[in-house]
C-alpha positions as CSV (number, residue, x, y, z in Angstrom):
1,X,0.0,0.0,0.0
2,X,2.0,3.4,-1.3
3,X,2.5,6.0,1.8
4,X,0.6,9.4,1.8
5,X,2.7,12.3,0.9
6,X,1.8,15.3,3.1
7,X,0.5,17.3,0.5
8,X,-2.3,14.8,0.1
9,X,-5.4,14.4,2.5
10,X,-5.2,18.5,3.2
11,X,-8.6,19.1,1.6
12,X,-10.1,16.8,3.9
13,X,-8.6,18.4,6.6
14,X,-9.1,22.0,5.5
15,X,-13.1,20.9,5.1
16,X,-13.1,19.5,8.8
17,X,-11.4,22.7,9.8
18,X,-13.9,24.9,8.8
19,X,-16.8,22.5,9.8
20,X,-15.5,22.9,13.1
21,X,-14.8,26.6,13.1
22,X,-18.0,27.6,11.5
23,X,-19.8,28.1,14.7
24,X,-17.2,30.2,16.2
25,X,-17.5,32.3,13.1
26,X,-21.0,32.6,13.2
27,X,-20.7,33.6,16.7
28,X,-18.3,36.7,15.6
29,X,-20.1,37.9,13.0
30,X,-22.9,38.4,15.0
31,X,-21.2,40.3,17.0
32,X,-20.2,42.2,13.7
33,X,-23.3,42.8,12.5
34,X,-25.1,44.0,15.2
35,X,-22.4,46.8,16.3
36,X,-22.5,47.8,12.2
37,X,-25.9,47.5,12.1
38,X,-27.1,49.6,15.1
39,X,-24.6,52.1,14.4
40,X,-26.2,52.5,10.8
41,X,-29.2,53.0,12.3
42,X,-28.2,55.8,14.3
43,X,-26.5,57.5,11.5
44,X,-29.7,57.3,9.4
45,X,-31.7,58.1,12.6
46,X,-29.2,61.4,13.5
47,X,-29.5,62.6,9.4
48,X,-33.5,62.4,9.8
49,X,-33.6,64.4,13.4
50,X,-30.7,66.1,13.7
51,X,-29.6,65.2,16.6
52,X,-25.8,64.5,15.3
53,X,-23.8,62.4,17.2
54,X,-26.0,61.6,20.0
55,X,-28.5,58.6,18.1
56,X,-24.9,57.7,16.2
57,X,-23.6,56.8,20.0
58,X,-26.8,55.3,21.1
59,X,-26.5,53.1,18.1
60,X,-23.0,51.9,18.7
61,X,-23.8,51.4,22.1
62,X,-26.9,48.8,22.0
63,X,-25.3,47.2,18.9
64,X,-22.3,46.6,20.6
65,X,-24.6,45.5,23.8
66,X,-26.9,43.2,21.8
67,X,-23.7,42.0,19.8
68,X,-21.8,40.8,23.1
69,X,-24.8,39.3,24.2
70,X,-25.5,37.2,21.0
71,X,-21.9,36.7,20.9
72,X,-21.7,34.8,24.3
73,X,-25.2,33.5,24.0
74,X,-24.1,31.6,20.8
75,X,-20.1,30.3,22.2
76,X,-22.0,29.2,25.3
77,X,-25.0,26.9,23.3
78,X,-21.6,25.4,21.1
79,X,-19.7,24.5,24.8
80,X,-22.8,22.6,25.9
81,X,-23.8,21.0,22.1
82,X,-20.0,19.7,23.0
């Protein structure tokens, strides 16, 4: 039976990789996408009411709120799927 070289088998392994990172990277871009998403909001929602910065900072602040606690909410469900 002829050896494996190393270069050989490393798709499987990259696929695993990500299989097994993927919930960690869902996890981060939550976290992402709330913090950009909130902050948007406020922009959008200072340009209407001129009230520039002050619904820009509220914005930041719950998206970056809401994206910790989806962040931790979704990295604690994977620790007990384990």
């Amino acid at each position: 039976m002829p050896e494996k070289r190393p270069s050989e088998g490393r798709e499987e392994d990259a696929a695993e990789s990500y299989r097994r990172a993927a919930p960690y990277l869902d996890a981060s871009w939550q976290l992402v996408g709330s913090v950009a998403l909130w902050t948007l909001v406020g922009w959008f929602a200072d340009r209407k009411l001129h009230t520039v910065p002050w619904l820009l900072v509220s914005g930041a602040v719950v998206g970056t709120a809401l994206g910790f606690y989806l962040f931790f909410k979704s990295v604690l469900a994977i620790g007990r799927k384990k």
